[in-house]
TIDRENNU-259419 format. One line per 10 residues: number of its first residue (from 1); their letters; for each residue x, y, z of C-alpha. Coordinates in steps of 0.2 Angstrom, whole numbers. Example, Ala and Ser with C-alpha at 12.3 -4.5 7.8 and 13.67 -1.06 7.14 Angstrom:
% TIDRENNU-259419
1 = AS = 62/-22/39; 68/-5/36 .
This chain:
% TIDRENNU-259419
1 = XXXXXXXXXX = 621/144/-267; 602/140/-272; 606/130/-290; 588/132/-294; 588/151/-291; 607/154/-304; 599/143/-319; 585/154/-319; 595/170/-319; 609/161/-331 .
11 = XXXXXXXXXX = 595/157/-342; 589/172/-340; 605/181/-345; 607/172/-361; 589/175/-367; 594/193/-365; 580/196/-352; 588/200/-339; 579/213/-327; 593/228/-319 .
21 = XXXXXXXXXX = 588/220/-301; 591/201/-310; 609/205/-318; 614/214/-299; 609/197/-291; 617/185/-304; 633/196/-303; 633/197/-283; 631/177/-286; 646/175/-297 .
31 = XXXXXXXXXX = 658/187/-287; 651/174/-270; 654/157/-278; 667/149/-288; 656/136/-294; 642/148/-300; 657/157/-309; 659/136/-314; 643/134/-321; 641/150/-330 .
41 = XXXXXXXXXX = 657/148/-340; 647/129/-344; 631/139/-349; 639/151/-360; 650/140/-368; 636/128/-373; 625/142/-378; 639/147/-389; 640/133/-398; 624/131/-402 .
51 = XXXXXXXXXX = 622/147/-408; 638/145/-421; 631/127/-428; 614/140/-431; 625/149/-440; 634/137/-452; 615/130/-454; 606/148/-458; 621/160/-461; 619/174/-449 .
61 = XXXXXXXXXX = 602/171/-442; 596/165/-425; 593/145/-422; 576/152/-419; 575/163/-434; 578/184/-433; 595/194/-431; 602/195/-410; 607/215/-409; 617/220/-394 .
71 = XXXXXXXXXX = 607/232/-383; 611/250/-389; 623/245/-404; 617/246/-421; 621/230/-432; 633/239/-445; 643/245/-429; 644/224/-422; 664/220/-420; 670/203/-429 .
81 = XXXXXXXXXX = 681/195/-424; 694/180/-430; 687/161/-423; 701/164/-408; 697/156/-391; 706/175/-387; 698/179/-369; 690/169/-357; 674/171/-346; 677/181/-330 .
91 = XXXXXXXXXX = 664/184/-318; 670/202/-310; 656/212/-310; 649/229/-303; 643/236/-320; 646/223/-331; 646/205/-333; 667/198/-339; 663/186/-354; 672/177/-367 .
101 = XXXXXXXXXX = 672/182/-382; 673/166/-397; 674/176/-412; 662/176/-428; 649/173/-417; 634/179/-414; 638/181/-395; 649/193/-399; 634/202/-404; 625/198/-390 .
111 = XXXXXXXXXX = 640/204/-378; 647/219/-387; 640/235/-377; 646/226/-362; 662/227/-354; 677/214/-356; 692/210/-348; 706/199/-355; 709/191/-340; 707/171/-336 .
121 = XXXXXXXXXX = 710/170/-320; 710/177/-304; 729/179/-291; 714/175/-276; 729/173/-261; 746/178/-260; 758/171/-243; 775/176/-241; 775/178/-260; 789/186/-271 .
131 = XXXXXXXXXX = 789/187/-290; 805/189/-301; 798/206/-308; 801/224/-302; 790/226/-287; 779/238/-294; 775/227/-308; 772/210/-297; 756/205/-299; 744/209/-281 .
141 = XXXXXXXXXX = 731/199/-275; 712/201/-283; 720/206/-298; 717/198/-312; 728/187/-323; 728/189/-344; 736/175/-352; 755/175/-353; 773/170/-341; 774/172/-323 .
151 = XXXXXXXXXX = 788/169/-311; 784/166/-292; 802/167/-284; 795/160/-266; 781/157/-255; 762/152/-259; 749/159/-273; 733/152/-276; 724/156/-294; 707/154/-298 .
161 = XXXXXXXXXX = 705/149/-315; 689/154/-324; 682/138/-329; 681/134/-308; 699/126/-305; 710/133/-290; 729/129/-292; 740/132/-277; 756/134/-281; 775/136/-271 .
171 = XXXXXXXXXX = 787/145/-276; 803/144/-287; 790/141/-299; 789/147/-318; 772/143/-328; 763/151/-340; 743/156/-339; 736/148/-357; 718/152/-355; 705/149/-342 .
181 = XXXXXXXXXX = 706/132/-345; 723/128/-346; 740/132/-338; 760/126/-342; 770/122/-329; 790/126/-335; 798/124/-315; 790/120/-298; 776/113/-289; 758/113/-285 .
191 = XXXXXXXXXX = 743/105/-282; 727/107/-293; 708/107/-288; 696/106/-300; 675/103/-295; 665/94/-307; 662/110/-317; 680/113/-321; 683/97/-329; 695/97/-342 .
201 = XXXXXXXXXX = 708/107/-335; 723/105/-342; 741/108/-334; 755/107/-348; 774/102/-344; 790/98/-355; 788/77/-352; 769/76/-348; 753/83/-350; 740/81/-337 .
211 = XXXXXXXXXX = 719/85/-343; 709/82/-324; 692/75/-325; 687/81/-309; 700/76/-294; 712/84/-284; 730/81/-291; 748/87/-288; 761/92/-301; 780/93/-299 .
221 = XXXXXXXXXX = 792/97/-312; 809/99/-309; 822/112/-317; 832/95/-326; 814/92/-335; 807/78/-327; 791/79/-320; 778/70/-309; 761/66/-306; 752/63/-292 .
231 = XXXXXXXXXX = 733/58/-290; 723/63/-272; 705/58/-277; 698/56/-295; 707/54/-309; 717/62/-324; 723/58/-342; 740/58/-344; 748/59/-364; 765/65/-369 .
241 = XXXXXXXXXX = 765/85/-374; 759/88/-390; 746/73/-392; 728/72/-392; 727/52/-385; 730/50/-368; 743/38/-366; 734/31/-347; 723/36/-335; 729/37/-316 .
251 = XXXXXXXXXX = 716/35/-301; 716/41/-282; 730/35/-274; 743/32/-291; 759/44/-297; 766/43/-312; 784/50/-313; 793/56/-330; 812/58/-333; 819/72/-342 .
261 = XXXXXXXXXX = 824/59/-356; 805/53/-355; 807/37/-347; 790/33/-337; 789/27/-318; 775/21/-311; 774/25/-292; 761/29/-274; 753/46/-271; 761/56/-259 .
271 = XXXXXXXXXX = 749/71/-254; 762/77/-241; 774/83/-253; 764/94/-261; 758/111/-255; 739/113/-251; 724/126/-244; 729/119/-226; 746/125/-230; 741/142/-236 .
281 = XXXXXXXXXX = 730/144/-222; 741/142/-209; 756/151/-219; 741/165/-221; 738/165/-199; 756/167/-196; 761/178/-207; 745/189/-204; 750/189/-184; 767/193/-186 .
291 = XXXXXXXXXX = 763/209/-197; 751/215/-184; 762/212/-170; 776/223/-180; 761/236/-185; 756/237/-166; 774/241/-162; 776/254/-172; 759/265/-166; 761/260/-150 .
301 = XXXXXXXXXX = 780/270/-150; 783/288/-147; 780/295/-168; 797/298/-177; 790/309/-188; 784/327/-182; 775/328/-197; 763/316/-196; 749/327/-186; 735/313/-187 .
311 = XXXXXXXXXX = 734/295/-185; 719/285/-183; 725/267/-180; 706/261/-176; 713/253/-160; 700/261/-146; 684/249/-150; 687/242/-132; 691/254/-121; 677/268/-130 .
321 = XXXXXXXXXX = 670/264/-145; 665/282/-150; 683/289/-147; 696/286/-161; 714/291/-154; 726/301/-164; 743/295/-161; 747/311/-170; 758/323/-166; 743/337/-167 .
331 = XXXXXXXXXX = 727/338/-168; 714/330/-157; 704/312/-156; 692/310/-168; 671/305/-163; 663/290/-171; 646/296/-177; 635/280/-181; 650/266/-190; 652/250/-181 .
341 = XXXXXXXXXX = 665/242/-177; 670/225/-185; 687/217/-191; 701/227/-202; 713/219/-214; 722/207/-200; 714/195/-190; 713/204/-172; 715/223/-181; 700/231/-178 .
351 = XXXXXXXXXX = 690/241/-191; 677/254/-194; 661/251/-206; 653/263/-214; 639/256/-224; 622/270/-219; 621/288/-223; 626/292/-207; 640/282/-203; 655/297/-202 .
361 = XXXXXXXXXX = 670/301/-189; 674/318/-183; 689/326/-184; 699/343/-182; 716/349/-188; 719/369/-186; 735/377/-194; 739/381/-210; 750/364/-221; 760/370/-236 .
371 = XXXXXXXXXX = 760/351/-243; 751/336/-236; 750/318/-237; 734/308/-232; 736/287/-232; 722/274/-228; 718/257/-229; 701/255/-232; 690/240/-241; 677/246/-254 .
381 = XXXXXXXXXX = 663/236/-253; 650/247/-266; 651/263/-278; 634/267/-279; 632/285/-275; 639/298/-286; 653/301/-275; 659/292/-260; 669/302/-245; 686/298/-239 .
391 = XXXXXXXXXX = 689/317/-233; 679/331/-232; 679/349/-223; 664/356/-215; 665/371/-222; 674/371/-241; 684/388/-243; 700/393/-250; 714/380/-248; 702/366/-242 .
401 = XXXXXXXXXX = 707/348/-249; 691/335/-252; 696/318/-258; 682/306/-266; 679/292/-274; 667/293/-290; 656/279/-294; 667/275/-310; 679/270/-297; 690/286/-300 .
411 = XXXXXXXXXX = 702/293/-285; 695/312/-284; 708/323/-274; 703/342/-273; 709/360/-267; 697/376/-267; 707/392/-269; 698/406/-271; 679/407/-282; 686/389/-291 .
421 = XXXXXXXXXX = 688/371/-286; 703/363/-292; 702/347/-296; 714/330/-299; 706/313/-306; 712/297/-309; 710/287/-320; 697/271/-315; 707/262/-301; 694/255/-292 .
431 = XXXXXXXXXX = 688/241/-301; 676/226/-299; 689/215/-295; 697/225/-281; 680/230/-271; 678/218/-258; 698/219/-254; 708/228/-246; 718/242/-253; 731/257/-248 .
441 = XXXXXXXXXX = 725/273/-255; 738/287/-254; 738/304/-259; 752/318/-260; 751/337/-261; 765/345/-265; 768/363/-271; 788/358/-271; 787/349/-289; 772/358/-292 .
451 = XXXXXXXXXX = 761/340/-292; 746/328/-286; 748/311/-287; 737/296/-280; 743/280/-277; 735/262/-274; 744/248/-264; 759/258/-267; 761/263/-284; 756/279/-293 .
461 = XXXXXXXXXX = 742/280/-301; 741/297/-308; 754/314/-307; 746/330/-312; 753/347/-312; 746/357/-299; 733/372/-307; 736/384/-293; 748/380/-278; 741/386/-262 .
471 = XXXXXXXXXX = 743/382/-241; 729/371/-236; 720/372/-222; 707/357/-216; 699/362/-198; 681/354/-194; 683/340/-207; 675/323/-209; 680/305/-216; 669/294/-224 .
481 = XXXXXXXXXX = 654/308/-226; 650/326/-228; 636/330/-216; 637/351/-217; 630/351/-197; 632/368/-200; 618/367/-212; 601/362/-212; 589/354/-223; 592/338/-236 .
491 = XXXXXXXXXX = 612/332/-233; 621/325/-250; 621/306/-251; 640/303/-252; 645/292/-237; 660/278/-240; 651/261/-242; 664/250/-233; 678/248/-221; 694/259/-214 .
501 = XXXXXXXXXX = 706/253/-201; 721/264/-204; 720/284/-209; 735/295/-208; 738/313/-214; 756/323/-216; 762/339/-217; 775/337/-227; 774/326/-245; 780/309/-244 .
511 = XXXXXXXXXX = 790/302/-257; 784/289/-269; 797/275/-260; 790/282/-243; 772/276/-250; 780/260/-256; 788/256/-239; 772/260/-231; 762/248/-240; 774/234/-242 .
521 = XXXXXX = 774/234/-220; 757/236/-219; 749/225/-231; 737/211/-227; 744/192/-227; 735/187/-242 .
């Protein structure tokens, strides 16, 4: 990360003077680093405050003098809001910059056309995780986290706060997400690290509360109420819930343990006991082997299902990188045209990019399909075209299916019957937060219920009543762009930016628990 280089943009950015290529660079610098994301919650805290002590000074003028209008929102149409620290920065961008938002201030108005998330922090890694919710409600890595309860049930998470401190913690564990800055630990275990910039942090509990000033630290608390701390480099301030004082410090290599009655205990730090990025990493190897190893076993078997007519599994780099074989029941290999091959979603699993205008695969199904299903696993790294291929015929005409997606990050599933093209959207699925990560993008056609529906990593994210049922028929078809060879001149600009390693296509319409199973055995170890 060149420092010098993210003070000028932050600065910058907080002068409002941001050019479009400026904002793209700072944005692509907070989504890299954790400690830029660190030192721009710093900035824009402190620009804060100077601004609201320019306001108690001159009413609801500028330090500098003159009224802060938010680009494109007139100042009787500016939103107030009550002196809440309500939402915390986020640094997940694509079209816009994630801010805090302290209200009655004039950076409200400064941030009020741009976009805003609730969220405080980040679910970075997931290994062997399970939470004590329904499934299709358990939180998923790169989502982000709002303030409120969680319950991990087993295995290892780490979060990324905000304000730049990463938390690992192993499940049982119950704790609540206060704010970017802060977090309460009910049950369980974890181990906190906070750089410089995310000094401060603060991790509640029943017996003690623990505010880091930049170390790395362990927290236990146990499900009778006592609790423990433990110092691995640095220092912390412990005080008794519900105080400002501290009532000690403790320095690199000292525990303090509290019992549930609130009887203090000084002891040694013990780092071994406590669950750490090592831990995850190796969890995340293992994990990620075994779920290949299973994955490999079921392509490389004769295919249960007659109805599953094409299956790309991206595993014939080695043996001919321009041949993609269909363990299908039907239909033919497909012909690389241009993607490289690089690594898909496991370590060892290998994956197609697709990041020029040419970048395509070939394919052909003939026949005619009253309902189809077509899955993929896929890793979105851009939306910048106005629409971005996942399949499209050469040749649209009645009963031809297209699936997109836009660049609002909408899921765009299509059939053309005959003189109309139907159309089904999503709503916005594809966030900032989930491009760079890999995802399960499912959709289902089926005249039987009269219904498209489109799911991501497993769950439905829109059902809409089909407009015109009709038998589909796909032929000459490609994924990832929309070439028309059969046409010459200038070729639309709609090629996938990213990478694929898995694409399958049904005759038949899975259900929604099919989809779940299928994601739930074939999803990435973190």
């Amino acid at each position: 990360m060149d420092a010098s280089r993210l003070n000028f943009l932050l600065n910058r950015y907080l002068d409002q003077a941001l050019t479009p290529a400026e904002k793209s660079e700072l944005e692509q610098m907070l989504l890299a680093s954790a400690e830029a994301r660190a030192e721009f919650w710093e900035q824009a805290r402190f620009h804060a405050l100077l601004r609201r002590h320019g306001e108690e000074q001159q009413g609801r003028h500028l330090v500098f003098g003159g009224q802060v209008v938010a680009f494109g929102v007139e100042p009787q149409k500016l939103i107030r809001l009550p002196w809440v620290w309500a939402t915390a920065l986020a640094a997940c961008l694509a079209l816009a910059l994630f801010v805090w938002l302290p209200g009655r201030n004039v950076d409200d108005e400064m941030f009020a056309s741009e976009a805003v998330t609730i969220g405080v922090a980040t679910l970075t890694r997931m290994v062997d995780a399970s939470w004590d919710t329904a499934e299709e409600d358990a939180p998923q890595p790169g989502e982000l986290l709002a303030p409120g309860w969680l319950h991990l049930r087993e295995g290892l998470v780490q979060i990324d706060f905000f304000n730049g401190a990463h938390v690992i913690i192993e499940g049982p564990a119950e704790f609540e997400i206060i704010s970017a800055g802060e977090m309460l630990l009910k049950t369980g275990r974890l181990t906190g690290n906070c750089p410089p910039q995310a000094r401060t942090f603060k991790v509640r509990s029943p017996q003690m509360d623990v505010v880091d000033l930049g170390t790395s630290f362990g927290f236990n608390v146990q499900t009778n109420g006592s609790a423990e701390v433990h110092v691995f480099d640095g220092k912390v301030e412990v005080s008794r819930p519900g105080t400002a004082k501290p009532q000690r410090e403790l320095v690199q290599g000292e525990a303090l343990r509290a019992s549930a009655s609130g009887n203090l205990e000084t002891a040694i730090a013990d780092r071994e006991r406590f669950p750490s990025r090592v831990d995850l990493e190796e969890r995340a190897r293992r994990l990620a082997m075994r779920r290949l190893n299973a994955w490999r076993e079921r392509v490389t078997a004769p295919p249960a299902d007659p109805s599953l007519k094409i299956h790309f599994a991206f595993e014939s780099a080695e043996d001919n990188p321009v041949v993609l074989v269909n363990h299908g029941q039907t239909g033919g290999n497909g012909t690389v045209v241009g993607a490289d091959w690089t690594t898909g979603r496991w370590p060892g699993k290998p994956a197609l990019e697709f990041k020029r205008v040419s970048d395509r695969v070939r394919l052909q199904l003939t026949g005619e399909m009253a309902s189809m299903t077509i899955i993929t696993w896929v890793r979105i790294d851009a939306l910048s075209n106005p629409r971005h291929a996942l399949l499209l015929p050469d040749r649209p005409g009645p009963g031809t299916p297209f699936w997109n997606i836009t660049r609002a990050g909408e899921l765009l599933f299509g059939v053309r019957d005959q003189g109309r093209m139907n159309r089904y959207k999503s709503p916005r699925v594809i966030t900032p937060e989930r491009q760079g990560r890999w995802l399960q993008l499912a959709v289902v056609y089926d005249p039987a219920t009269a219904s498209v529906m489109q799911f991501v990593n497993g769950r439905p994210v829109s059902r809409h009543t089909l407009k015109e049922p009709t038998g589909l028929k796909l032929g000459a078809a490609e994924i990832g762009n929309w070439g028309r060879p059969h046409k010459s001149g200038p070729q639309p600009v709609i090629n996938f930016i990213g990478r694929m390693d898995e694409f399958l296509l049904f005759d038949r319409a899975l259900t929604p628990k099919e989809i779940r199973a299928s994601y739930t055995a074939g999803q990435p170890a973190t």
